[in-house]
PDB file of N, CA, C and O in Angstrom, chain B, residues numbered from 101:
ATOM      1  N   UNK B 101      -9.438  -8.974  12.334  1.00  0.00           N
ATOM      2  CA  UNK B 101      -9.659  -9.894  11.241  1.00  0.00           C
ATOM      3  C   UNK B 101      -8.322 -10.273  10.587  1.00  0.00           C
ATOM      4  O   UNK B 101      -7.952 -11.441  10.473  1.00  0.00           O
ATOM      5  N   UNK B 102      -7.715  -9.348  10.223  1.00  0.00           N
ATOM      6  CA  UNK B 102      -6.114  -9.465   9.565  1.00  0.00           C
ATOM      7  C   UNK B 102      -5.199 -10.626  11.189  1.00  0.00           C
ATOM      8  O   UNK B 102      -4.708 -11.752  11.117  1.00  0.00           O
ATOM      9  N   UNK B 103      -5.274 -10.077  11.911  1.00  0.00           N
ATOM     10  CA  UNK B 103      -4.269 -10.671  12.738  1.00  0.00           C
ATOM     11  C   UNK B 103      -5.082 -12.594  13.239  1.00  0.00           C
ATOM     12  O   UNK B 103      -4.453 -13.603  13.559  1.00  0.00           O
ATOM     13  N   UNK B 104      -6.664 -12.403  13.099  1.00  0.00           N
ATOM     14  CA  UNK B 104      -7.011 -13.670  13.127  1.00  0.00           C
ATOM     15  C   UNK B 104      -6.770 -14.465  12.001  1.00  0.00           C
ATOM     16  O   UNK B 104      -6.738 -15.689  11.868  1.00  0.00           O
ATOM     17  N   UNK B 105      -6.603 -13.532  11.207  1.00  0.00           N
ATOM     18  CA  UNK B 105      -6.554 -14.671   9.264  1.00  0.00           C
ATOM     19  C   UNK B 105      -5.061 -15.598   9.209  1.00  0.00           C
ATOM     20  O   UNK B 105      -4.916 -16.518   8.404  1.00  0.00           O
ATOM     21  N   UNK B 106      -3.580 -15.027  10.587  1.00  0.00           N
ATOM     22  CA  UNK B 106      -2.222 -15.306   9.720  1.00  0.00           C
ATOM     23  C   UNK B 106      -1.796 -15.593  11.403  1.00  0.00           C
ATOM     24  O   UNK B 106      -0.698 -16.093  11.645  1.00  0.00           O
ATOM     25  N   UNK B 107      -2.554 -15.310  12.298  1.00  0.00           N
ATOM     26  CA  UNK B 107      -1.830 -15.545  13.610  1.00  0.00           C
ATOM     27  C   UNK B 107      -1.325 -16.864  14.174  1.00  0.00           C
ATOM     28  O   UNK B 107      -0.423 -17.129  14.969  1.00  0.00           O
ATOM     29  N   UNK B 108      -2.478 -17.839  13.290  1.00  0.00           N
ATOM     30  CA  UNK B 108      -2.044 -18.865  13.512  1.00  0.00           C
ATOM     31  C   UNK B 108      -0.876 -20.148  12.815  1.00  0.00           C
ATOM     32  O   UNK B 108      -0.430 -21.283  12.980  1.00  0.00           O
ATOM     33  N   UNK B 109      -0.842 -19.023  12.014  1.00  0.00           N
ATOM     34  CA  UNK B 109       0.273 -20.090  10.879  1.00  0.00           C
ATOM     35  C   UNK B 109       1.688 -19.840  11.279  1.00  0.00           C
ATOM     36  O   UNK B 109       2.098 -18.679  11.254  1.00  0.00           O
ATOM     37  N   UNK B 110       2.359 -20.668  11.591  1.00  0.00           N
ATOM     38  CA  UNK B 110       4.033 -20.741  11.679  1.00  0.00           C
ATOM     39  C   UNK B 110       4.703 -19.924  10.613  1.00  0.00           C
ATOM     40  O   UNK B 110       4.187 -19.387   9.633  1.00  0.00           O
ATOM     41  N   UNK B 111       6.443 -19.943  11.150  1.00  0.00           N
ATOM     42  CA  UNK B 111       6.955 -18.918  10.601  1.00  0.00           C
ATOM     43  C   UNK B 111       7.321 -19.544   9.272  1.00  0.00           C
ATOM     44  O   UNK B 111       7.538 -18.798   8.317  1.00  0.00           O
ATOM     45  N   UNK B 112       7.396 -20.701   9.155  1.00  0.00           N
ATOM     46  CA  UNK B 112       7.721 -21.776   8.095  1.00  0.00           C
ATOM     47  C   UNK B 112       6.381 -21.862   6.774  1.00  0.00           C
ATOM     48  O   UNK B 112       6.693 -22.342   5.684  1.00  0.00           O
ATOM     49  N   UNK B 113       5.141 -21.430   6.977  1.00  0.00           N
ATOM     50  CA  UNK B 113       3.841 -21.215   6.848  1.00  0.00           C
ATOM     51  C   UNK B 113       4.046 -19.596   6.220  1.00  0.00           C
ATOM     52  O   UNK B 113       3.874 -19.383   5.020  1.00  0.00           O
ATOM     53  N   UNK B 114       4.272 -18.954   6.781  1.00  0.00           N
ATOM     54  CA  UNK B 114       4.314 -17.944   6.584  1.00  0.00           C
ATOM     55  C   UNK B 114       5.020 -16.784   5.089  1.00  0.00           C
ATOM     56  O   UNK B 114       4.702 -15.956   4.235  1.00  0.00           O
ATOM     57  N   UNK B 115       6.500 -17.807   5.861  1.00  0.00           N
ATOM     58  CA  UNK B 115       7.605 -17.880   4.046  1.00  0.00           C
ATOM     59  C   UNK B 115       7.213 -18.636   3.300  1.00  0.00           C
ATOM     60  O   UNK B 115       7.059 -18.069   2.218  1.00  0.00           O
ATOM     61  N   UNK B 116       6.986 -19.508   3.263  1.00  0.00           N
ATOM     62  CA  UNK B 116       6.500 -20.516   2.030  1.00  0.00           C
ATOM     63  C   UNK B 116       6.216 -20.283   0.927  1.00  0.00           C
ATOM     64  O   UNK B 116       5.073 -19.868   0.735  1.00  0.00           O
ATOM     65  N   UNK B 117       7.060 -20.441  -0.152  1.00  0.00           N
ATOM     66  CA  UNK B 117       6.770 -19.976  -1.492  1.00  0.00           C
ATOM     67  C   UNK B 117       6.478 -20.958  -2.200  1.00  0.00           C
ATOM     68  O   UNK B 117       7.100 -21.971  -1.883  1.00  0.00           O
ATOM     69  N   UNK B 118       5.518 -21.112  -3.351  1.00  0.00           N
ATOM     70  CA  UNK B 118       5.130 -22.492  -4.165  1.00  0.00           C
ATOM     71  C   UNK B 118       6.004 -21.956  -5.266  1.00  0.00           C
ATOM     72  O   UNK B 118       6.367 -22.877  -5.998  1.00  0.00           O
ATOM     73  N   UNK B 119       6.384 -20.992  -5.567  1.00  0.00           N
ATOM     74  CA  UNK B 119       7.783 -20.540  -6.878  1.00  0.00           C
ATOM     75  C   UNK B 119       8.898 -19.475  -6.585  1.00  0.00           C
ATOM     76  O   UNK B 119       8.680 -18.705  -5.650  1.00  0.00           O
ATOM     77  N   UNK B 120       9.914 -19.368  -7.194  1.00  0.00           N
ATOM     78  CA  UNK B 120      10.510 -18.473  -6.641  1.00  0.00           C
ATOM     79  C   UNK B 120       9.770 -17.249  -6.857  1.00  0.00           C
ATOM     80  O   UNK B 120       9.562 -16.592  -5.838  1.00  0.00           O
ATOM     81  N   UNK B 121       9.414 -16.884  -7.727  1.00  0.00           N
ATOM     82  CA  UNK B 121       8.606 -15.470  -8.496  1.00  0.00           C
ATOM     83  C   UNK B 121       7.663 -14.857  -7.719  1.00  0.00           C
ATOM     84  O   UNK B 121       7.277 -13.689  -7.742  1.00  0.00           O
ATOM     85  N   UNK B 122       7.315 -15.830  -6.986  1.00  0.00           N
ATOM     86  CA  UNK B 122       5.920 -15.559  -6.221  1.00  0.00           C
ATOM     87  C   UNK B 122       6.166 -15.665  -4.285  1.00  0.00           C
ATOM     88  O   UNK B 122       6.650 -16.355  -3.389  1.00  0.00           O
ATOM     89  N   UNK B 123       5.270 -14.171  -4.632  1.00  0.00           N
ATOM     90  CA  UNK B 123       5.619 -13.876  -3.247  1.00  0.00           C
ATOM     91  C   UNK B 123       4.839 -14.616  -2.031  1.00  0.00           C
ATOM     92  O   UNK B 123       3.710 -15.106  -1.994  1.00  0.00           O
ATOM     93  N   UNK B 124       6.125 -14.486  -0.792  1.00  0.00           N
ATOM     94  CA  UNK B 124       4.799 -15.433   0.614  1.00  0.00           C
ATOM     95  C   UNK B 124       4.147 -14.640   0.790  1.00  0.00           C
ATOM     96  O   UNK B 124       3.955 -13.610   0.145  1.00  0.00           O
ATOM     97  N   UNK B 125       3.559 -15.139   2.009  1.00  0.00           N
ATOM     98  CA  UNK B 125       2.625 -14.455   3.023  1.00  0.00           C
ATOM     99  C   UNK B 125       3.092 -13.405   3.865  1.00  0.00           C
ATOM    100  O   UNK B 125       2.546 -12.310   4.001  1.00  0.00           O
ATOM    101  N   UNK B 126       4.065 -13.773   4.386  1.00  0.00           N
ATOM    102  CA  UNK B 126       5.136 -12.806   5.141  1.00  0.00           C
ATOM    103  C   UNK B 126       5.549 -11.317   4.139  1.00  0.00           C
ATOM    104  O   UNK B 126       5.576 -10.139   4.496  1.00  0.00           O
ATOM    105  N   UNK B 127       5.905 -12.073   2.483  1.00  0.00           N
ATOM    106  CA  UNK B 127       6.241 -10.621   1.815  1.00  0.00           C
ATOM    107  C   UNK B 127       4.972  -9.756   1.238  1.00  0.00           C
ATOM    108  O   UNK B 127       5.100  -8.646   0.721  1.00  0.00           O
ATOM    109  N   UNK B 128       4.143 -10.214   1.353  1.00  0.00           N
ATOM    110  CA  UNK B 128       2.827  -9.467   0.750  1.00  0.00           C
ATOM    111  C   UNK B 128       2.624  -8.469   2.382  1.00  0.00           C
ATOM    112  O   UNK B 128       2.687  -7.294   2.742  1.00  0.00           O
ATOM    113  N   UNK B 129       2.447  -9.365   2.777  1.00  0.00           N
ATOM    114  CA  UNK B 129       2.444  -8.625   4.523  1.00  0.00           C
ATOM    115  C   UNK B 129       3.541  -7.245   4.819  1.00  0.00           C
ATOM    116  O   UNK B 129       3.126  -6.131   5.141  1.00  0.00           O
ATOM    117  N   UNK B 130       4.748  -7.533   4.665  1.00  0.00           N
ATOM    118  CA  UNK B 130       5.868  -6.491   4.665  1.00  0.00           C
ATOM    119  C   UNK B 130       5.345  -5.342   3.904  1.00  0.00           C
ATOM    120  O   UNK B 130       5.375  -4.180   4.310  1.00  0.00           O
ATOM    121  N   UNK B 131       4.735  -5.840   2.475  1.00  0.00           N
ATOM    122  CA  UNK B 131       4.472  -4.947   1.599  1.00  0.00           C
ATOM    123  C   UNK B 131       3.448  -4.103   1.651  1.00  0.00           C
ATOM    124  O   UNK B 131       3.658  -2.995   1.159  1.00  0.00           O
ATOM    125  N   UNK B 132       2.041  -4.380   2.261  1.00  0.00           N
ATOM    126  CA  UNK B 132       1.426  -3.787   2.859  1.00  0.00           C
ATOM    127  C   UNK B 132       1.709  -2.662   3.899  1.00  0.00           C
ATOM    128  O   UNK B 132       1.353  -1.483   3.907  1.00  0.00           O
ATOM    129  N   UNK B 133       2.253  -3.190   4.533  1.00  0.00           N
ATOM    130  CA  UNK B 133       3.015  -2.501   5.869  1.00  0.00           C
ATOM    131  C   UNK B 133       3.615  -1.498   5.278  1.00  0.00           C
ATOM    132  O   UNK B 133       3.096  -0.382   5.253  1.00  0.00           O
ATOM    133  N   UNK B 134       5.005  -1.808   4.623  1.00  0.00           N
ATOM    134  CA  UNK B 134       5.356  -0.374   3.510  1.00  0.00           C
ATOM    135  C   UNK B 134       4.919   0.823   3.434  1.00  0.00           C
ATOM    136  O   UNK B 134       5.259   1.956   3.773  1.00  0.00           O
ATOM    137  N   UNK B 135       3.475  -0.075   2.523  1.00  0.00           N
ATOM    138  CA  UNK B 135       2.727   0.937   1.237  1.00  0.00           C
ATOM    139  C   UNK B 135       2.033   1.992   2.460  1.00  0.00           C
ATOM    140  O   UNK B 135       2.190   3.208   2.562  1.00  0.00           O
ATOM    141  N   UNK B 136       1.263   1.116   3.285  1.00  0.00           N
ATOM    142  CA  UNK B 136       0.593   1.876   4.720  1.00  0.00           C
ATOM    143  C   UNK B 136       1.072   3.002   4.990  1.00  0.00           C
ATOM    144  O   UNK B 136       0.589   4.119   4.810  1.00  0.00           O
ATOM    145  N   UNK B 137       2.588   2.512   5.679  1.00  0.00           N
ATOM    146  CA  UNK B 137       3.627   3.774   5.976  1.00  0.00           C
ATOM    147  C   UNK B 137       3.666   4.785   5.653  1.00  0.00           C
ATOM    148  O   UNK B 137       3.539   5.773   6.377  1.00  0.00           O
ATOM    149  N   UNK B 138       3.885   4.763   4.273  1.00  0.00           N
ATOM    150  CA  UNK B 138       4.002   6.195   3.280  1.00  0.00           C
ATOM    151  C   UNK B 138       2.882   7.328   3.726  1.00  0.00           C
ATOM    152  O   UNK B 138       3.116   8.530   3.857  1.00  0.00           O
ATOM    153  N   UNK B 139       1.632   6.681   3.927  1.00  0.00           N
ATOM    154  CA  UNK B 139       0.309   7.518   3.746  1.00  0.00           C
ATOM    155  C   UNK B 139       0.509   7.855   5.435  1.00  0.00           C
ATOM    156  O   UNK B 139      -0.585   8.400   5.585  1.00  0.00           O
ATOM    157  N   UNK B 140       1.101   7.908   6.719  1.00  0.00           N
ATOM    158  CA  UNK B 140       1.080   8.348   8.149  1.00  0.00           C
ATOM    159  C   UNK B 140       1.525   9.634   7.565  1.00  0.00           C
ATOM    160  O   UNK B 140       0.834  10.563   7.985  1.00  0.00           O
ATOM    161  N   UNK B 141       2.435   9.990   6.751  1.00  0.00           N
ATOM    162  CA  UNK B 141       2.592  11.754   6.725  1.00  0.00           C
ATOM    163  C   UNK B 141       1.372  12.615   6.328  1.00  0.00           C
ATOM    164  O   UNK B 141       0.932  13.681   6.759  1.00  0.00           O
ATOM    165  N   UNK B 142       1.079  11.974   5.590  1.00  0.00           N
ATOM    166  CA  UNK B 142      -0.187  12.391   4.866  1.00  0.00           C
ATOM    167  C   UNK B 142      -1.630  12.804   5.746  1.00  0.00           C
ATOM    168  O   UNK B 142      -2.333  13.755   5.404  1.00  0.00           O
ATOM    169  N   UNK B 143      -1.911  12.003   6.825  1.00  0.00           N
ATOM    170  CA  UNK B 143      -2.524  11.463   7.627  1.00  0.00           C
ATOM    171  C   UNK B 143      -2.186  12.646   8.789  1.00  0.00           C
ATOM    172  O   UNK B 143      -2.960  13.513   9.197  1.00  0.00           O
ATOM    173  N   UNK B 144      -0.919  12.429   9.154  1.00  0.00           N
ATOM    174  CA  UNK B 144      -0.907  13.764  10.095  1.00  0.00           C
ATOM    175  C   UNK B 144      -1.120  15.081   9.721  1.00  0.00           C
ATOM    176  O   UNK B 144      -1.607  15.870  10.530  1.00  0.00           O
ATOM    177  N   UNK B 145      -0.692  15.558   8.138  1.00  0.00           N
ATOM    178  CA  UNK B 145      -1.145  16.794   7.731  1.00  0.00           C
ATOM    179  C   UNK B 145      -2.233  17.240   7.706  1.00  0.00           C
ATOM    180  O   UNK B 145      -2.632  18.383   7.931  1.00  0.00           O
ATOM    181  N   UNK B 146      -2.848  16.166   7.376  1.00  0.00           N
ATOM    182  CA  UNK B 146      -5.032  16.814   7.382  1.00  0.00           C
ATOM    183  C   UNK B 146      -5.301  16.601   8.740  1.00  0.00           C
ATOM    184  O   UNK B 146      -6.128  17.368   9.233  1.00  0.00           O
ATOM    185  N   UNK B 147      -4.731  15.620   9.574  1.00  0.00           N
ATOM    186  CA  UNK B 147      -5.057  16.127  11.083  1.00  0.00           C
ATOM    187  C   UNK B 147      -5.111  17.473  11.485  1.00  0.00           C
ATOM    188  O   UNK B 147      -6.019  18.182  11.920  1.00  0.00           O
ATOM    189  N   UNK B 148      -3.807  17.674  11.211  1.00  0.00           N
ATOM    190  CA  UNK B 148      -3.410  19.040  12.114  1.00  0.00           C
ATOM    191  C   UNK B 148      -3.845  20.299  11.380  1.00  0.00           C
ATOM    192  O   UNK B 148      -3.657  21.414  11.868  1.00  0.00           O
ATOM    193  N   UNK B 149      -4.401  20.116  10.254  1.00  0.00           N
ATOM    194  CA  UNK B 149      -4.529  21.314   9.108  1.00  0.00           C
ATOM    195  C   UNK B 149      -3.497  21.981   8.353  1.00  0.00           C
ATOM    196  O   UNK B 149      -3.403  23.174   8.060  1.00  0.00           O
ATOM    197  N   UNK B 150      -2.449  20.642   7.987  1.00  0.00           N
ATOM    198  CA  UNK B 150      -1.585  21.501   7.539  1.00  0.00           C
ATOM    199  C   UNK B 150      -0.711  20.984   5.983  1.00  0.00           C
ATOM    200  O   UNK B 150       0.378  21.328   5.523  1.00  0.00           O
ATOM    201  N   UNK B 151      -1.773  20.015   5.483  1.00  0.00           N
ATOM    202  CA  UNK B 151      -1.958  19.723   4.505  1.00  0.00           C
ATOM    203  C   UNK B 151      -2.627  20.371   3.184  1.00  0.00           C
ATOM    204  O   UNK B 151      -3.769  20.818   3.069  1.00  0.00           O
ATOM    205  N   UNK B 152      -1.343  20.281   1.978  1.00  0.00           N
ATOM    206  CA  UNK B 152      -1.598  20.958   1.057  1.00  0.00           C
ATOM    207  C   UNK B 152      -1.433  20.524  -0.153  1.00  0.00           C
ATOM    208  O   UNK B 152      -0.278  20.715  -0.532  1.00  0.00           O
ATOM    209  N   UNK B 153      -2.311  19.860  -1.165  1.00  0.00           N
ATOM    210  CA  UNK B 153      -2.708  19.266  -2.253  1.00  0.00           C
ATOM    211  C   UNK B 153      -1.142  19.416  -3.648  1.00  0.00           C
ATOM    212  O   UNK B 153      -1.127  20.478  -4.270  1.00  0.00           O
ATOM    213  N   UNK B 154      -0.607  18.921  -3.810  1.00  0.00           N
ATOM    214  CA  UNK B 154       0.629  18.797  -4.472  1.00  0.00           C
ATOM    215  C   UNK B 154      -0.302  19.410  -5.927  1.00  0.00           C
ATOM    216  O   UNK B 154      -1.409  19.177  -6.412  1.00  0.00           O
ATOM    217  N   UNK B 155       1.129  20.507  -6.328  1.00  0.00           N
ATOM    218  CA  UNK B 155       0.207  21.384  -7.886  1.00  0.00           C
ATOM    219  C   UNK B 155       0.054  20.605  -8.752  1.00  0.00           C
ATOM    220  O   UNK B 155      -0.610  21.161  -9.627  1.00  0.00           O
ATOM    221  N   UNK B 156       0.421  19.058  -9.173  1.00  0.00           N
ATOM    222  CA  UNK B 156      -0.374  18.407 -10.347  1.00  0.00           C
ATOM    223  C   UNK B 156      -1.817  18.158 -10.125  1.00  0.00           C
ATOM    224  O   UNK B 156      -2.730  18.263 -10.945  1.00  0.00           O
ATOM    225  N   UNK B 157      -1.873  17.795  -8.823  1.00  0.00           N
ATOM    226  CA  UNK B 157      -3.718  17.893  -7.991  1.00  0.00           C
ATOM    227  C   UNK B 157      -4.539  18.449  -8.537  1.00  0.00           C
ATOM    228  O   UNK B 157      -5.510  18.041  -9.173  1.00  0.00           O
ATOM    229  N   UNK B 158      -4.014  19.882  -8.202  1.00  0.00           N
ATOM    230  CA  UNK B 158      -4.496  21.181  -8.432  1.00  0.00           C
ATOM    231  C   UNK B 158      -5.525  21.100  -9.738  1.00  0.00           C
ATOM    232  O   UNK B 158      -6.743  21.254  -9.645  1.00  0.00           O
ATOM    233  N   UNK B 159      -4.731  20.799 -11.101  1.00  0.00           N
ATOM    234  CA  UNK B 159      -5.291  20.744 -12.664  1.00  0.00           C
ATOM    235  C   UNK B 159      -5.837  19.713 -12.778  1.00  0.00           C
ATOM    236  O   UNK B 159      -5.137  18.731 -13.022  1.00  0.00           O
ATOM    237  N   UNK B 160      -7.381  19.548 -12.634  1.00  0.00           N
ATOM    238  CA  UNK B 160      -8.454  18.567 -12.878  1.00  0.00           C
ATOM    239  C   UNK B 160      -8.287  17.245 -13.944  1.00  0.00           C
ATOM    240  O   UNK B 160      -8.832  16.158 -13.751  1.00  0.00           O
ATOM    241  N   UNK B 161      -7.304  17.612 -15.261  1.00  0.00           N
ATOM    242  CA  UNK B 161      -7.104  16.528 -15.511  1.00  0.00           C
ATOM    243  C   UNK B 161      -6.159  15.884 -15.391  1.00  0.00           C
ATOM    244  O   UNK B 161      -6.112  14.703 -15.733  1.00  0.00           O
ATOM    245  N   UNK B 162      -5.529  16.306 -15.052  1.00  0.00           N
ATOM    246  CA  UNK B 162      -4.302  15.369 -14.724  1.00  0.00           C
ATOM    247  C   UNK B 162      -4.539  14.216 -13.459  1.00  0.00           C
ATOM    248  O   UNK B 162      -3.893  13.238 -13.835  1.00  0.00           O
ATOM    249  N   UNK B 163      -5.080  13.938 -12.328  1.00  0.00           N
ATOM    250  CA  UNK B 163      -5.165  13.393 -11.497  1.00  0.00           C
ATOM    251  C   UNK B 163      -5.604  12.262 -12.437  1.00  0.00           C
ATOM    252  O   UNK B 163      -5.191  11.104 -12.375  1.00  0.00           O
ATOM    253  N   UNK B 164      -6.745  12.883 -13.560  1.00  0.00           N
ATOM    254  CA  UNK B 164      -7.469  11.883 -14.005  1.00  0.00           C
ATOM    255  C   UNK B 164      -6.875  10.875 -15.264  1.00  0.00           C
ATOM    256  O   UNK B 164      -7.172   9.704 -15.503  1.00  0.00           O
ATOM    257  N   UNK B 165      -5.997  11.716 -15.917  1.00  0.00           N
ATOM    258  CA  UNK B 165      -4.710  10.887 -16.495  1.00  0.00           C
ATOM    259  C   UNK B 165      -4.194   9.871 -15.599  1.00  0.00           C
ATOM    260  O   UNK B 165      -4.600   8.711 -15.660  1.00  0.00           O
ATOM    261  N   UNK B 166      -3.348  10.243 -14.796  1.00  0.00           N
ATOM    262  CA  UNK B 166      -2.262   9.584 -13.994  1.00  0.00           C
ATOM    263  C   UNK B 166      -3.258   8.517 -13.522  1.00  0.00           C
ATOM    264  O   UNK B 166      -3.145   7.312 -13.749  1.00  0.00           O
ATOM    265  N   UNK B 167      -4.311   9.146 -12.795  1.00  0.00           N
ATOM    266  CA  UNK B 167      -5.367   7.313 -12.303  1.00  0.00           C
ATOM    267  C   UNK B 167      -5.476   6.401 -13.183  1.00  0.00           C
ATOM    268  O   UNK B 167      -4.937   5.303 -13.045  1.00  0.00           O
ATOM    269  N   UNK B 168      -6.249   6.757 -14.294  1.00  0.00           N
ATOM    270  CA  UNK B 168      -5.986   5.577 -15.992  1.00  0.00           C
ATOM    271  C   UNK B 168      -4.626   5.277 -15.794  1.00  0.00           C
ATOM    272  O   UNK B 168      -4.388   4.416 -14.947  1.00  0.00           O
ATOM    273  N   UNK B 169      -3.758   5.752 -16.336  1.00  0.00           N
ATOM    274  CA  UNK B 169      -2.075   4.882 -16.462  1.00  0.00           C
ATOM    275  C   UNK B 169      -2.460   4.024 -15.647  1.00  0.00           C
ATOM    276  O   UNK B 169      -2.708   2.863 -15.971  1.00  0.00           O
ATOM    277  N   UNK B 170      -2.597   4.637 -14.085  1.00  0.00           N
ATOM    278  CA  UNK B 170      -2.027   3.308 -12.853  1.00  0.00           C
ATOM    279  C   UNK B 170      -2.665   2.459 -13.434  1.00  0.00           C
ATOM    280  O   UNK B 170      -2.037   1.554 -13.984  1.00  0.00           O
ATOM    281  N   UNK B 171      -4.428   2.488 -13.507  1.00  0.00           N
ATOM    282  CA  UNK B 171      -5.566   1.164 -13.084  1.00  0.00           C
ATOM    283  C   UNK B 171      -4.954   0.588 -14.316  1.00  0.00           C
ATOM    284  O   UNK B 171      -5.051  -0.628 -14.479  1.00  0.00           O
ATOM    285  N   UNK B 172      -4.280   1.383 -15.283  1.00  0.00           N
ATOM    286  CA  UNK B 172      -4.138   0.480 -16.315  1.00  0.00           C
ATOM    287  C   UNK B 172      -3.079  -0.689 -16.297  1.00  0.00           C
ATOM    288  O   UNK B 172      -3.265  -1.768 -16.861  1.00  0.00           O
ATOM    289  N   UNK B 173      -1.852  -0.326 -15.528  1.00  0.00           N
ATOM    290  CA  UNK B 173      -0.913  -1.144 -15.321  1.00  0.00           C
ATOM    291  C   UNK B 173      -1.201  -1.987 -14.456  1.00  0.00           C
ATOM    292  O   UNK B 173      -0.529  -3.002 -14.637  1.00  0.00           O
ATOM    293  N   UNK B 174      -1.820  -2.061 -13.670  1.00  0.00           N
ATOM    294  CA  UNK B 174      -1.798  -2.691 -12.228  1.00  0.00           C
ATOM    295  C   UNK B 174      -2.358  -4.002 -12.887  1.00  0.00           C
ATOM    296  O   UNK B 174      -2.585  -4.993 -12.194  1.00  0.00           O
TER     297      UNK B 174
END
């Protein structure tokens, strides 16, 4: 679905910015890709069983702090 939604648009299509501020298609794309990245370590640790919950995790409210901040900024 992702590769049918952008496969067909040129590379000119792709960069195209309607402002400077605002990102293309191409950089939202990069950025995805990025963010993705980060989470393959993560991903192999609970594979293999060798994943282990970072100690702010651990204390029930805090996860639930830090989630409010984000949803709040975003």
């Amino acid at each position: 679905m992702f590769v049918a939604a952008f496969d067909k648009l040129s590379e000119e299509q792709l960069n195209w910015k309607p402002h400077d501020n605002v990102w293309s298609i191409a950089q939202n794309i990069e950025h995805i890709i990025i963010i993705i990245e980060t989470y393959f370590p993560i991903f192999d640790a609970i594979y293999y069983n060798t994943y282990s919950k970072p100690f702010h995790s651990r204390i029930s409210f805090i996860p639930s702090i830090l989630g409010s901040f984000i949803l709040k900024s975003v």
